[in-house]
C-alpha positions in Angstrom: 23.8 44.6 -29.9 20.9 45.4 -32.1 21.6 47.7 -34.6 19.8 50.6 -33.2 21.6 51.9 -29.9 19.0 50.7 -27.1 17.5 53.5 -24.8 18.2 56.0 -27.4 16.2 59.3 -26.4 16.1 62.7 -28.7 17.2 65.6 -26.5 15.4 68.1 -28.5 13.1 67.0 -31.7 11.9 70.5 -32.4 11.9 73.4 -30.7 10.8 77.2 -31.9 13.9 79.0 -30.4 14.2 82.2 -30.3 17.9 83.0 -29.7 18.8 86.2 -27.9 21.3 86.9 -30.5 20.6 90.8 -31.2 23.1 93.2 -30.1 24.4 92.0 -26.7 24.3 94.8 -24.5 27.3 96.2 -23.1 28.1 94.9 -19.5 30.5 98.0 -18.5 29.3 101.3 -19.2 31.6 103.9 -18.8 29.3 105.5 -16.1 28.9 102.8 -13.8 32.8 102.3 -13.4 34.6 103.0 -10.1 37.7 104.7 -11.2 39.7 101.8 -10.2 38.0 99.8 -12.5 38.3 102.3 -15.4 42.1 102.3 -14.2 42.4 98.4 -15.1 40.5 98.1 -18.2 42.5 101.0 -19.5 45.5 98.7 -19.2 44.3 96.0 -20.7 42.7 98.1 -23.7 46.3 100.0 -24.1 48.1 96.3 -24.2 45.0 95.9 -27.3 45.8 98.5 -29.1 49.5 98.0 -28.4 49.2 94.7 -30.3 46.7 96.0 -32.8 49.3 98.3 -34.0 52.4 96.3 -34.1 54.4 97.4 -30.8 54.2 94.1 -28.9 53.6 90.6 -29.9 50.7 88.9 -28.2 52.4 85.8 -25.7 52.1 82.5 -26.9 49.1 80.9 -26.0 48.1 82.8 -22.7 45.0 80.7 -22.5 42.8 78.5 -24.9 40.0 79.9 -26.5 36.9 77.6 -27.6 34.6 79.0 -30.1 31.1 78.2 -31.1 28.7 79.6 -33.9 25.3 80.1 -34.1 22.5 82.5 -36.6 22.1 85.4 -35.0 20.2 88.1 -36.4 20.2 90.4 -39.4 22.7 88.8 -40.3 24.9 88.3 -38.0 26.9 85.3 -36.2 26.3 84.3 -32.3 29.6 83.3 -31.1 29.4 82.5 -27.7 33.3 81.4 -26.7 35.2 80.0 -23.3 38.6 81.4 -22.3 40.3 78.3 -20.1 42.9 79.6 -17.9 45.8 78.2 -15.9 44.3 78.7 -12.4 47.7 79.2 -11.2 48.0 82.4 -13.2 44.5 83.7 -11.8 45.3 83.7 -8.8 42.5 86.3 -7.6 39.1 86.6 -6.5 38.2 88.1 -10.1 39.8 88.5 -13.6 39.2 91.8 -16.0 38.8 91.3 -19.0 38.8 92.6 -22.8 37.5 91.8 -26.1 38.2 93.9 -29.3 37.2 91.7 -32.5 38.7 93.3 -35.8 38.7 92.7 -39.5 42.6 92.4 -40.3 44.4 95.3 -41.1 42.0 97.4 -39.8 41.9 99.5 -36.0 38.6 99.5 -35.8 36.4 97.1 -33.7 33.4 94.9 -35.3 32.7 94.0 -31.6 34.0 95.2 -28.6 33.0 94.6 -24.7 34.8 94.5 -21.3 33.6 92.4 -18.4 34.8 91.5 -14.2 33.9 87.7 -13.5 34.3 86.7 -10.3 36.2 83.2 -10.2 37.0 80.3 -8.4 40.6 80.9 -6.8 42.3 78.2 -5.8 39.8 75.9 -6.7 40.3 72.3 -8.5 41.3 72.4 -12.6 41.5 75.4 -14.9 39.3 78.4 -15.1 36.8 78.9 -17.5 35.1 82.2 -18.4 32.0 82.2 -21.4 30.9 85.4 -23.0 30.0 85.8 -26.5 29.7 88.4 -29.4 28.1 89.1 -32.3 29.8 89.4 -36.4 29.2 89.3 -39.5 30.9 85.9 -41.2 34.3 87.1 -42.3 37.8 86.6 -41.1 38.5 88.5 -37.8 41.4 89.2 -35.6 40.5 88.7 -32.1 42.2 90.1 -29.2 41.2 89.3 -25.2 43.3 90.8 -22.8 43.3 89.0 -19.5 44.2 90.8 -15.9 44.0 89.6 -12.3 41.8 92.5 -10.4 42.2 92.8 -6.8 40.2 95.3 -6.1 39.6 99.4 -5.6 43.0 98.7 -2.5 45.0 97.1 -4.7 48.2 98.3 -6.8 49.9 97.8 -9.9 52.1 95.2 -9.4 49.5 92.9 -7.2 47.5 92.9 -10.6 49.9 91.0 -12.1 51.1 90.8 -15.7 48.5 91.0 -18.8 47.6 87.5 -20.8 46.8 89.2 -24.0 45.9 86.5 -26.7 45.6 87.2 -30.7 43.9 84.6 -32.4 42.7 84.8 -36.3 38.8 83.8 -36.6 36.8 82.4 -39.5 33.3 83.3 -38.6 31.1 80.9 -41.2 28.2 82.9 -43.0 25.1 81.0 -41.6 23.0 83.5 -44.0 24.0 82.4 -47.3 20.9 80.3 -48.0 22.5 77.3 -48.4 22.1 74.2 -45.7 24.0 74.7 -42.8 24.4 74.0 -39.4 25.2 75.4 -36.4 28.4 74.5 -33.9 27.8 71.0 -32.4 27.4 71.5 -28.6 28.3 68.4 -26.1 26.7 69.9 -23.4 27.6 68.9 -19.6 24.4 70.7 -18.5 21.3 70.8 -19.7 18.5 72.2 -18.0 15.1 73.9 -18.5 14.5 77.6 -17.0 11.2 78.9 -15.7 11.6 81.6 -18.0 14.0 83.2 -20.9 17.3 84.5 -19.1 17.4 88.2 -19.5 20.1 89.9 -21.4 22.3 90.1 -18.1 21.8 86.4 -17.5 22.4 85.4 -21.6 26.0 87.3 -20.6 26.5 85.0 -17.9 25.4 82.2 -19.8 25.9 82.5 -23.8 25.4 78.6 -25.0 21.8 78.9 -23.2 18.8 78.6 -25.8 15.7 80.4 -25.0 14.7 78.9 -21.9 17.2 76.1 -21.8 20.1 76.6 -19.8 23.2 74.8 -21.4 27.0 74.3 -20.1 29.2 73.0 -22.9 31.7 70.1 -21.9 35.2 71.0 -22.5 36.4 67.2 -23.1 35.8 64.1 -25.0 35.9 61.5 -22.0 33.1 59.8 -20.9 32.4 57.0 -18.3 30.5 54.2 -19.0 27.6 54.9 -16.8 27.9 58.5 -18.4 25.2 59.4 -21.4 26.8 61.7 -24.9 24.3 64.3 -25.5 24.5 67.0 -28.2 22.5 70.1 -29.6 22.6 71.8 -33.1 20.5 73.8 -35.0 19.9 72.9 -39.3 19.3 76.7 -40.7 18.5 77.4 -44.8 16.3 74.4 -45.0 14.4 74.5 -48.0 10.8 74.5 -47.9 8.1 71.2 -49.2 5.3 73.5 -48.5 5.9 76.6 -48.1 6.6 76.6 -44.7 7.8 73.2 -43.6 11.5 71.5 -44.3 11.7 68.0 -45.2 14.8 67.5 -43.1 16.9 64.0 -42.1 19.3 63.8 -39.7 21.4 60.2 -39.2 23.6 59.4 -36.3 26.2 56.4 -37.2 29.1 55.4 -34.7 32.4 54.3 -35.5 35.1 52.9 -33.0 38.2 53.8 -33.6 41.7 51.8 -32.8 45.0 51.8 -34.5 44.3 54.4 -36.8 41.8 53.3 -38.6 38.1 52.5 -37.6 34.8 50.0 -38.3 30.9 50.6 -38.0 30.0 50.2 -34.9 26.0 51.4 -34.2 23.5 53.6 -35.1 20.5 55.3 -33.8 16.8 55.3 -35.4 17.2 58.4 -38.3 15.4 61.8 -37.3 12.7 63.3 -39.7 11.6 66.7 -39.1 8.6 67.6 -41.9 5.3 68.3 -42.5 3.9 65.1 -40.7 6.6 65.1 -37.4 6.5 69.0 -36.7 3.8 70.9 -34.9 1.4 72.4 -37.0 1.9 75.7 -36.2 6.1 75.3 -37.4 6.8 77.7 -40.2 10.8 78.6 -41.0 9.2 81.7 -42.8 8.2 83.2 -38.8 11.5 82.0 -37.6 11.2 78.7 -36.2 14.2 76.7 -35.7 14.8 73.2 -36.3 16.8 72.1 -32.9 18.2 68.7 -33.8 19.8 66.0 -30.8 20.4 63.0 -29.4 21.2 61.9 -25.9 22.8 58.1 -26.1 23.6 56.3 -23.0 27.0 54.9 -22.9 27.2 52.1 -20.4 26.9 49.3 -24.1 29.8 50.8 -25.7 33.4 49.3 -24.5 35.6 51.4 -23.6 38.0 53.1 -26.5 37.5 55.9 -28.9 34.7 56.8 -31.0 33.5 58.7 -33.9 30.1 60.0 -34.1 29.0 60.8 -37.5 25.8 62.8 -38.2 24.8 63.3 -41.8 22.1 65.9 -42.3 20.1 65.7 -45.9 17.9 67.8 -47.0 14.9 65.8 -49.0 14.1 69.0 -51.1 17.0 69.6 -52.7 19.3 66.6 -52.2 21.8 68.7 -50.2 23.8 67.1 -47.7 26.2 67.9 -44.4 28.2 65.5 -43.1 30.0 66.5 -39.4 31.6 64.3 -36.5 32.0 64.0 -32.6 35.1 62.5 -31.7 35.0 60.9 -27.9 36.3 58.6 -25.7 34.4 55.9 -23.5 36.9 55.1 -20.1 37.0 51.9 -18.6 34.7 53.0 -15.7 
């Protein structure tokens, strides 16, 4: 095989994003609640603040909770996450939920939101609900409480017990100034809208970019017909002309077996500067350098992989260096 992966394609060279990333709006006002709804998220904020201040423990991992990180503004953190949930605990036509993101120690809430999704009952494989919220980087404490809802007929005990999950967050500080990049997304859908989604919509959807609608993949598996794709964003660059980064980005894989692993391909090096952006890019207005590959699989035998992508930054030498683990099946 030649020693640039063949068919290699860049998802997204460069793209002036702008992220909807400003204070999410909140998708439950008090006034558009039905009282049965107010009755349900008042049990799953009491079980919150139950926990917040010590009177019960928070079950051992209720359901998982996936966490990305992206710039946001004024300083903040996008974190768009994914709840998967046993679907034999959700056993309803919709879940409640609530979100109460803390600084340890502390009762009050750097973010807070509640939401009702509608799921997939029944259906095949876990349940996954994506929201997202906004914070400072720190270290946080955050709390979801989980409820079945059946409805304005239903009772107490239909509703089942609350999943109430405490998990301890590092949110990076993307605004620092130094190189940085954002979460690596392996998406399982990527598609172009006809417009930007609207705040409602970015709920619905938080991994979405501008007018790109993306689904994240929750697994490493791949078949061989299958393609790897992933997204990032490089923030801080600095600047060779005032307005222009002088960015590389390199993509080496390594197969991995018997717990160790050996070179096994790489893909043509990306360059984004004064001479491969569009004229009109300038980090100073807030253009984003949206780095990615999509590499077909179907040349790579089946086993386990590591992706490694080393990000330099010609101005100042500095350097990130992140991996992708995944798995190619036999078919």
């Amino acid at each position: 095989m030649n020693d640039s992966v063949r068919r290699t394609r860049i998802l997204a060279a460069c793209v002036s994003v702008a992220l909807l990333t400003t204070i999410l709006p909140t998708t439950t006002s008090a006034q558009d609640l039905e009282d049965w709804q107010r009755d349900e998220l008042r049990g799953l904020l009491d079980a919150i603040n139950a926990a917040v201040e010590g009177g019960i423990a928070p079950e051992a991992d209720p359901f998982a909770l996936r966490t990305d990180f992206l710039k946001g503004t004024d300083g903040n953190v996008y974190v768009p996450f994914t709840l998967t949930i046993d679907s034999a605990k959700a056993d309803a036509p919709m879940l409640s939920m609530y979100l109460f993101v803390t600084e340890p120690g502390s009762d009050g809430a750097i973010f807070e939101d509640a939401y009702f999704a509608d799921v997939n009952a029944g259906g095949d494989g876990p349940i996954r609900l994506s929201r997202a919220f906004t914070a400072p980087g720190g270290t946080y404490d955050v709390y979801v409480a989980v409820r079945k809802s059946m409805g304005e007929e239903s009772d107490e005990d239909e509703r089942g017990p609350v999943m109430l999950l405490r998990e301890s967050l590092n949110v990076p500080d993307l605004w620092d100034g130094r190189l940085q990049l954002s979460s690596i997304i392996v998406p399982q859908v990527v598609e172009p809208l006809a417009a930007p989604l609207t705040p409602d919509e970015q709920i619905l959807s938080p991994y979405s970019l501008g007018a790109t609608r993306i689904v994240p993949k929750f697994d490493e598996d791949f078949g061989k017909q299958a393609e790897l794709s992933l997204i990032f964003l490089v923030y801080n660059p600095g600047l060779a002309d005032g307005s222009k980064p002088d960015i590389t980005i390199e993509y080496t894989f390594h197969q991995r077996a018997d717990g160790a692993e050996q070179y096994f391909n790489r893909t043509n090096p990306q360059q984004f500067n004064g001479q491969t952006l569009p004229a009109a890019f300038d980090v100073t207005l807030g253009h984003q350098i949206v780095a990615g590959q999509t590499v077909p699989l179907s040349l790579f035998p089946a086993g386990d992989y590591r992706l490694e992508i080393k990000v330099t930054d010609n101005t100042n030498s500095a350097e990130i260096i992140e991996s992708v683990m995944f798995t190619v099946l036999e078919s």
